[in-house]
Every structure is written in C-alpha cells, then in structure tokens.
N, C-alpha and C positions, 0 to 999 in steps of 0.2 A: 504494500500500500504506500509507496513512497512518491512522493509529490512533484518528484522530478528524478530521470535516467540518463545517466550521462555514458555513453561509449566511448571507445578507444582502442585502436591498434595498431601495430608496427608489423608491418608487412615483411620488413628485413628479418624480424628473427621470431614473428609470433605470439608476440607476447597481446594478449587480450583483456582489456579490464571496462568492467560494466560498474557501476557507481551509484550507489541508488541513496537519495537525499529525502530526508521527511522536515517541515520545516514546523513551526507551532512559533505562533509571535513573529515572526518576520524573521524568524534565527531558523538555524540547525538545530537539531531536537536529535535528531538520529541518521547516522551516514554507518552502510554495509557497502561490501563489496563483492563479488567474484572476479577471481582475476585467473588467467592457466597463460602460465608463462614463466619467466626464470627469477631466482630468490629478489634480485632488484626488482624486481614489478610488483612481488609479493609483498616485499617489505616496503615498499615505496606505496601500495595502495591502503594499507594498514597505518602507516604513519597520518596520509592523507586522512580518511577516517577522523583523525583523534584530531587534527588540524583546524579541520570546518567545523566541529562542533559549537555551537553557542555563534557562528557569523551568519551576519546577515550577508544575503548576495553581492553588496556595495563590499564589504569586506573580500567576503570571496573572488571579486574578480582581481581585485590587487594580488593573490595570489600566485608568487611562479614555483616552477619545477625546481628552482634555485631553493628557495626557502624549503623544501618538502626534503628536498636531499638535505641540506643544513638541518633537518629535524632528525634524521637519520646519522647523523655524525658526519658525512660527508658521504660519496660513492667514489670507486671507481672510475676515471674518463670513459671507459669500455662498457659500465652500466649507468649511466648518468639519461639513458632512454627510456629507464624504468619511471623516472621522474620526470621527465616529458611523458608518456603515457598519464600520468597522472595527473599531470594540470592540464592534457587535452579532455580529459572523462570529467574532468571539473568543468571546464568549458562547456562541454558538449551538456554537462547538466544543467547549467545552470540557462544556456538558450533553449533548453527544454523548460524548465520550468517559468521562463519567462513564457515563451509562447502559453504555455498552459495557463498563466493570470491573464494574458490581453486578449484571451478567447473568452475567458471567464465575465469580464469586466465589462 
C-alpha cells in the first residue's frame, strides 16, 4: 500500500531496485525495498530506506547518491553504481508520487 514506486536499473551489471515510499503528514512514514543485485545495491538501498524517513519530498529531492554512499562509510569507485541506482529509485519515486497528488487534486 505505499503511496509512491520508485524503479531503477543498471543494464551494465543488473542490478535492480524497486523503492516503495508511504508518506503520512507530508513526510516518510515508511520506505521498503526489493532490490536482486550485488552487496553495493543491497547495502546502498537499505541505507536509502533509513535516509528518507521523517522527509518530506522538498527534502528528498536534494538528495544524491553522494550523500547515500557517505551514509555507508564511503564505497568502492567500482561500486559507487549501487548508489546511483538508488537516488535514481528515489527519483523515479518521488515523480510517481507527484503524478499520483496532481491527479488527485
């Protein structure tokens, strides 16, 4: 039941993460994730998760991939994709849940 989906994927190596956001009060209330791809995509859509909680969307779009890897202690240059995957599924959510309020509205 979450109030916006965000997708993402990297065609180069695979890796796939769907992003599902529920919002209450103009904030994050609850972000899950599925993601089938390599440990940086796993750990990079889990950090994201614990990231968005308590933002509202104006927060969320300041959000990069830079910041989501700095929550993670840094990455790898070789898996720094894991964290572009995961500010594109934040993207991709959060033009989903826009479109869903100005249909609404």
């Amino acid at each position: 039941k979450a109030d916006a989906l965000g997708k993402a994927g990297s065609p180069t190596c695979g890796d796939i993460l769907r992003l599902y956001l529920k919002f209450t009060g103009g904030r994050v209330a609850k972000a899950t994730f599925k993601t089938f791809g390599c440990g940086a995509a796993i750990a990079t859509s889990s950090v994201l998760t614990e990231i968005v909680l308590g933002k509202t969307p104006e927060e969320l779009r300041a959000l990069t991939n830079l910041q989501v890897a700095e929550a993670l202690g840094g990455l790898p240059p070789i898996k720094v994709h894991g964290s572009v995957l995961a500010e594109e599924a934040l993207r991709s959510a959060l033009a989903d849940w826009a479109q869903k309020n100005r249909s609404a509205a």
